[in-house]
C-alpha positions as CSV (number, residue, x, y, z in Angstrom):
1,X,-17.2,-15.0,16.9
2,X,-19.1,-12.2,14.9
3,X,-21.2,-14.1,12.7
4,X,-22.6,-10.9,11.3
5,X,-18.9,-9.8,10.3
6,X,-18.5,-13.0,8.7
7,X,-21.8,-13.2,7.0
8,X,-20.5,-9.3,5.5
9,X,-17.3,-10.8,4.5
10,X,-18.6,-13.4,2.7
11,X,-21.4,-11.2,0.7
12,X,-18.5,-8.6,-0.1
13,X,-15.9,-11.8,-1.9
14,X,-19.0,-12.9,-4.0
15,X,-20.2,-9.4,-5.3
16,X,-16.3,-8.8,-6.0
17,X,-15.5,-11.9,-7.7
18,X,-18.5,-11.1,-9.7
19,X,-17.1,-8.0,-10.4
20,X,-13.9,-10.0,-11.3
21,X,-15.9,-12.2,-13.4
22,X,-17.5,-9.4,-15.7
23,X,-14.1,-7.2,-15.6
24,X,-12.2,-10.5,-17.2
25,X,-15.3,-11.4,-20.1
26,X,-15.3,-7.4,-20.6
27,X,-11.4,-8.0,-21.4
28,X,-12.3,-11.3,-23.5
29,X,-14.4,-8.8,-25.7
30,X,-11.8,-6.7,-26.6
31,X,-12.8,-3.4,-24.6
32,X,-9.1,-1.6,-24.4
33,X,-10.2,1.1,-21.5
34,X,-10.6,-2.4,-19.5
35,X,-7.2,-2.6,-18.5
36,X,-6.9,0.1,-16.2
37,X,-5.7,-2.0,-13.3
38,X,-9.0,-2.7,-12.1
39,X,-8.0,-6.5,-12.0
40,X,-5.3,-6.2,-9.9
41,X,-6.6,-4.0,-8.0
42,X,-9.8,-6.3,-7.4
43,X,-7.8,-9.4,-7.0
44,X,-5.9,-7.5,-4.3
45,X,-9.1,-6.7,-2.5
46,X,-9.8,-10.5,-2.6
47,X,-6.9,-11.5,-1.4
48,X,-7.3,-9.7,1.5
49,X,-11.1,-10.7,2.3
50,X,-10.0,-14.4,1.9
51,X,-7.3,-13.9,4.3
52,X,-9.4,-12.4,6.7
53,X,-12.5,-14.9,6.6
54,X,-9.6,-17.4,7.0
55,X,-8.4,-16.6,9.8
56,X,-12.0,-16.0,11.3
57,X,-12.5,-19.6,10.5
58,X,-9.5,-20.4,11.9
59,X,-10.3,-19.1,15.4
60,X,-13.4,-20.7,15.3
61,X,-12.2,-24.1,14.7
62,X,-9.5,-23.1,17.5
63,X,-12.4,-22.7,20.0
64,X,-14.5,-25.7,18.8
65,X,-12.1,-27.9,17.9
């Protein structure tokens, strides 16, 4: 298992569900240029990290399971 990898994964869902997170209050305040389809577009990219740390996991717990 790359640990590293993992460890890079899981840095790169925080800073875009932060990114997430100040993209949806921005949208709270009213900011119209906001929805651009940077949401979807960051909840895509999420998706995908999740799915991959997932499965990561998965084969680890496969190994030491």
């Amino acid at each position: 298992m790359n640990y590293v990898y993992l460890k890079r994964l899981y840095a790169k869902r925080a800073e875009l569900e932060a990114k997430l997170e100040l993209h949806d209050a921005r949208y709270c305040f009213g900011e119209e240029e906001v929805d651009d389809g940077t949401d979807s577009d960051l909840r895509q990219r999420l998706s995908e990290i999740s799915d991959e740390i997932d499965e990561l996991e998965a084969g680890r717990g496969a190994r030491t399971g």
